[in-house]
N, C-alpha and C positions, 0 to 999 in steps of 0.2 A: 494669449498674447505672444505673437512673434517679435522676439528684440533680433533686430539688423543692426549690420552697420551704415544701411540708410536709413533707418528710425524702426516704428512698430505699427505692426498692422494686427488687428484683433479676426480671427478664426471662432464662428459663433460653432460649436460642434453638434451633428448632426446624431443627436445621443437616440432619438425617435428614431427612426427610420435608418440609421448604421451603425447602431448599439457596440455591437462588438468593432468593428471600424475604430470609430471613437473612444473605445474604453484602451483597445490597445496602443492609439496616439498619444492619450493622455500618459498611461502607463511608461511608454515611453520617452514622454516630457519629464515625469517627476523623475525618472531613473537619469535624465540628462546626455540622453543619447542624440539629442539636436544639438545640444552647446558647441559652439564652437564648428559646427560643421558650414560647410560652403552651398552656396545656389551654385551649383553645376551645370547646369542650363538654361540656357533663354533662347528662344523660340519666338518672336516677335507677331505681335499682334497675333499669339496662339494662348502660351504658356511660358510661367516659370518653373523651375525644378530643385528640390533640395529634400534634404532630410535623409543623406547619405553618408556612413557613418565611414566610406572609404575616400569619399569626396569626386569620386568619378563617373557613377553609375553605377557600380557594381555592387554595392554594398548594401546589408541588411542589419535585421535585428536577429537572424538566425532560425528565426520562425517565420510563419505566413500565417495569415486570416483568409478564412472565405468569406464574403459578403456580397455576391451580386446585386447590382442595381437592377432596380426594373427596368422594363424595356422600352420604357419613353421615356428615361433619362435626356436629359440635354443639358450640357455643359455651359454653361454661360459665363460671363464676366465677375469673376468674384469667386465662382464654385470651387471649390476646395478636394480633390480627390486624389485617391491612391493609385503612384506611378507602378506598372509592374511591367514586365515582359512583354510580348509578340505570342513567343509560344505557351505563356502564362494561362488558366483558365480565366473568363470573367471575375470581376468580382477579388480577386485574391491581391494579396497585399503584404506588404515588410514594414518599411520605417518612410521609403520614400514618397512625398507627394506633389503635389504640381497644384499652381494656382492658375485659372485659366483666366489668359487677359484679353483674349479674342474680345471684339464689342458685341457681338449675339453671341449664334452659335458653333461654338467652335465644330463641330461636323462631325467629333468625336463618338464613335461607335458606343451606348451604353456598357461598355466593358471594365470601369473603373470605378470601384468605389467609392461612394461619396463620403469627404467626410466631415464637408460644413460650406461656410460662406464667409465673407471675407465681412464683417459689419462696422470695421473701421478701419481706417488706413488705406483703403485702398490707393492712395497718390503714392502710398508707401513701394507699391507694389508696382505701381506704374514705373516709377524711377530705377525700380530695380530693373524692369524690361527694358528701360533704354539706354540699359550699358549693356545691352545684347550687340551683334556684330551688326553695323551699320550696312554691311551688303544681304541681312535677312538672314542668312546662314545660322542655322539650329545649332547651337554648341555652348561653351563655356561662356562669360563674362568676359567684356574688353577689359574689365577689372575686377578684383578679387570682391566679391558680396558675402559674408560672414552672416550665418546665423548663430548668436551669441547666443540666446537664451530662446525655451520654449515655457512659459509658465500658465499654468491652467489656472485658471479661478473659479470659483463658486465650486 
């Protein structure tokens, strides 16, 4: 469960099919490396972005995972994956991820780790994309969006 300061949206994690993905999320939830971190980006009718422990992009947990997705991955509304680099390989991964709020498919090249699905809140999620920049412009928040807590259950 993601707590915001626009509410919670529940992350079902993709433990089958991105095992280590998901174990090093979680690991990172109980260790409270999300608390208090910011969505750093909004990308409108693409993606949001967070889970940056510098609050800009740039930040990590110090490590990386490899995980590539298969190659008929497709991104869709809800899909929960791992943000990395341009010159990053497929598949590799830190702290940061992205919820994709495109309504299909976002057109995104199978190159980012999956590492679940959004199975509640998504209105949560929607609200956060539209204090993105009203001219469409990829960047920060017209307003500050606080991820307060990441807590895993079961």
């Amino acid at each position: 469960v993601v707590t915001t300061s626009c509410g919670e949206f529940t992350i079902e994690l993709a433990t089958a099919t991105s095992p280590k993905t998901a174990a090093s999320f979680a690991s990172l939830a109980e260790q409270g490396v999300y608390d208090d971190t910011a969505i750093h980006r909004i990308a409108r009718d693409f993606v949001i972005q967070g889970g940056d422990p510098a609050g800009d992009g740039t930040g990590g947990p110090g490590y990386s995972v490899d995980e590539p997705p298969p190659d008929d991955t497709v991104y869709s509304a809800g899909t929960v994956a791992m943000a990395k680099s341009g010159a990053e390989p497929p598949g590799r991964s830190g702290s940061q991820f992205f919820v994709v709020t495109a309504p299909a498919d976002a057109g995104l090249p199978p190159d980012y780790a999956v590492l679940g699905k959004v199975t509640a809140g998504f209105e949560v999620v929607e609200a956060i994309e539209s204090l993105g920049d009203p001219s469409g412009a990829d960047g920060p928040p017209t307003e500050p969006v606080v991820v307060e807590a990441v807590r895993i259950d079961g």
